[in-house]
C-alpha positions as CSV (number, residue, x, y, z in Angstrom):
1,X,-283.7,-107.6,24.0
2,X,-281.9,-108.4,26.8
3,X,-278.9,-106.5,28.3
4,X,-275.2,-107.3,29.8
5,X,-275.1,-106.7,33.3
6,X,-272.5,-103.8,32.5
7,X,-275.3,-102.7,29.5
8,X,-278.1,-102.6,32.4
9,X,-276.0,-100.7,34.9
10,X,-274.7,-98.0,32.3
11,X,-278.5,-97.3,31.4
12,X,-279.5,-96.8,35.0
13,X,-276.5,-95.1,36.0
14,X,-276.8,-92.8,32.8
15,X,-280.9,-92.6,34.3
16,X,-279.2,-91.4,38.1
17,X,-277.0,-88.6,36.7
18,X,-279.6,-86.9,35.1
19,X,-281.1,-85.7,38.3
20,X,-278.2,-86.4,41.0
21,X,-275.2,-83.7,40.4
22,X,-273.1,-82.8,43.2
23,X,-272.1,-79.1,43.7
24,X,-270.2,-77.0,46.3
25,X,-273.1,-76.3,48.7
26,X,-274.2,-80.4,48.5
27,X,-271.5,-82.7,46.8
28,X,-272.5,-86.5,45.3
29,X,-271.1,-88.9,47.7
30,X,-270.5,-92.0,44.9
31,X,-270.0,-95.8,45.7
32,X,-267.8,-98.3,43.2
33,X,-268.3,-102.0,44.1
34,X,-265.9,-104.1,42.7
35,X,-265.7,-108.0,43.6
36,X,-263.5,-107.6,46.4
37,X,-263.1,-104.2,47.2
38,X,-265.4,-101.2,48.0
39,X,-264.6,-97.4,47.0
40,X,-266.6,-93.9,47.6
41,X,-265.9,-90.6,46.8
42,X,-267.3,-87.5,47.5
43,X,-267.4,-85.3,44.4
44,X,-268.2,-81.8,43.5
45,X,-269.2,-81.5,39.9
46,X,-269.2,-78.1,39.5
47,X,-265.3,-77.6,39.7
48,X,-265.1,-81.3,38.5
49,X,-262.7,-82.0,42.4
50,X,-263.1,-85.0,44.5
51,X,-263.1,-83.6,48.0
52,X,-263.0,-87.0,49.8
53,X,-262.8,-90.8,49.4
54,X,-262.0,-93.9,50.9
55,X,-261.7,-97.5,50.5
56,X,-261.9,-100.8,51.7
57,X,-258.3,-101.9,49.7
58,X,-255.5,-101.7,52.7
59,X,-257.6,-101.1,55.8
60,X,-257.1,-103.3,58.8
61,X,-260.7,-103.2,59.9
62,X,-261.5,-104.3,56.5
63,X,-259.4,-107.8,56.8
64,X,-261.0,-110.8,57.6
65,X,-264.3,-109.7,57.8
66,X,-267.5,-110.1,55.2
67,X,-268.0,-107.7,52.5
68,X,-271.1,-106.3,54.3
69,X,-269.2,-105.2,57.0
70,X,-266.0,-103.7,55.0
71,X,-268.8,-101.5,53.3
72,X,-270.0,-99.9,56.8
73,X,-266.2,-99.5,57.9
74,X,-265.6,-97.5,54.7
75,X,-269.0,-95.5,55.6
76,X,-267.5,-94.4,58.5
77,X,-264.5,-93.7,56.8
78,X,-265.7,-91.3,53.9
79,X,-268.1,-90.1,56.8
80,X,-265.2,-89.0,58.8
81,X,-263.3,-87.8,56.0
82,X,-266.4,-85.6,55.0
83,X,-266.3,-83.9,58.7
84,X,-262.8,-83.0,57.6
85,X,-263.0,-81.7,54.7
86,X,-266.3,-79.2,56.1
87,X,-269.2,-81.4,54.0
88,X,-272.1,-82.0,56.1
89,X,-274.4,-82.8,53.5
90,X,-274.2,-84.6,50.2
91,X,-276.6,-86.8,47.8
92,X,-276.1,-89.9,47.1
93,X,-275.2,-91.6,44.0
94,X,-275.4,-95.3,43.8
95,X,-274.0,-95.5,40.9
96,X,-276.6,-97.7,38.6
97,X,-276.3,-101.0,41.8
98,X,-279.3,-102.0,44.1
99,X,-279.3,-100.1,47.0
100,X,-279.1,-103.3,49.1
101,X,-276.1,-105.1,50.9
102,X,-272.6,-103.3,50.4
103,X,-274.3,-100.1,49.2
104,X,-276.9,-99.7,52.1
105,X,-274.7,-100.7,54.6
106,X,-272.0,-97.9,53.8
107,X,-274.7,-95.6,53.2
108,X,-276.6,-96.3,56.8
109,X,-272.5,-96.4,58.2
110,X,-272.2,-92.7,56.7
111,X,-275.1,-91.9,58.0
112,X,-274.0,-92.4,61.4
113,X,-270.5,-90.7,60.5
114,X,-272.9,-87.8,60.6
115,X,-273.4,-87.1,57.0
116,X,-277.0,-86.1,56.2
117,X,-278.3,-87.2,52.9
């Protein structure tokens, strides 16, 4: 039986959140792709708070540039953000997409923010 793309990615994501929880010591730093834009949060799911996030939508790096690229300028972004807020080290949810294009690239851009994951 075949699945919806939005049936395949709710099984995997459902897969992910079995073992990747965020909590106070080590919050989930989670991506959201839409068609245009690029979101990421980072959550603790212990007291159910989003301690940071950021997004592509409104940033003037983010103009006129390809999608790749608007990922890494929000990795900095949350990255920076992070520093901030005192989280040095989170995991990293994907979120049920290939960790490829827009999601490795603002994972290797918070990497270099300094987050450690």
């Amino acid at each position: 039986m075949a699945f919806s793309k939005l049936a395949r990615r709710a099984k995997i994501k459902r897969r992910i959140r079995k073992n990747v929880n965020g909590t106070s010591q080590i919050p989930r730093l989670t991506v959201y792709r839409s068609n245009k834009q690029i979101y990421a949060q980072i959550i603790d799911d212990a007291k159910g708070v989003t301690l940071a996030s950021a997004s592509s939508q409104g940033v003037k790096e983010c103009e006129n540039v390809n999608k790749v690229e608007q990922a890494a300028v929000v990795g900095k972004l949350i990255a920076e953000k992070a520093s901030q807020a005192g989280v040095e080290k989170v995991v990293f949810d994907r979120n049920g997409y290939l960790y490829h294009g827009r999601v490795k690239s603002l994972a290797d851009a918070a990497r270099e923010g300094g987050l450690k994951f």
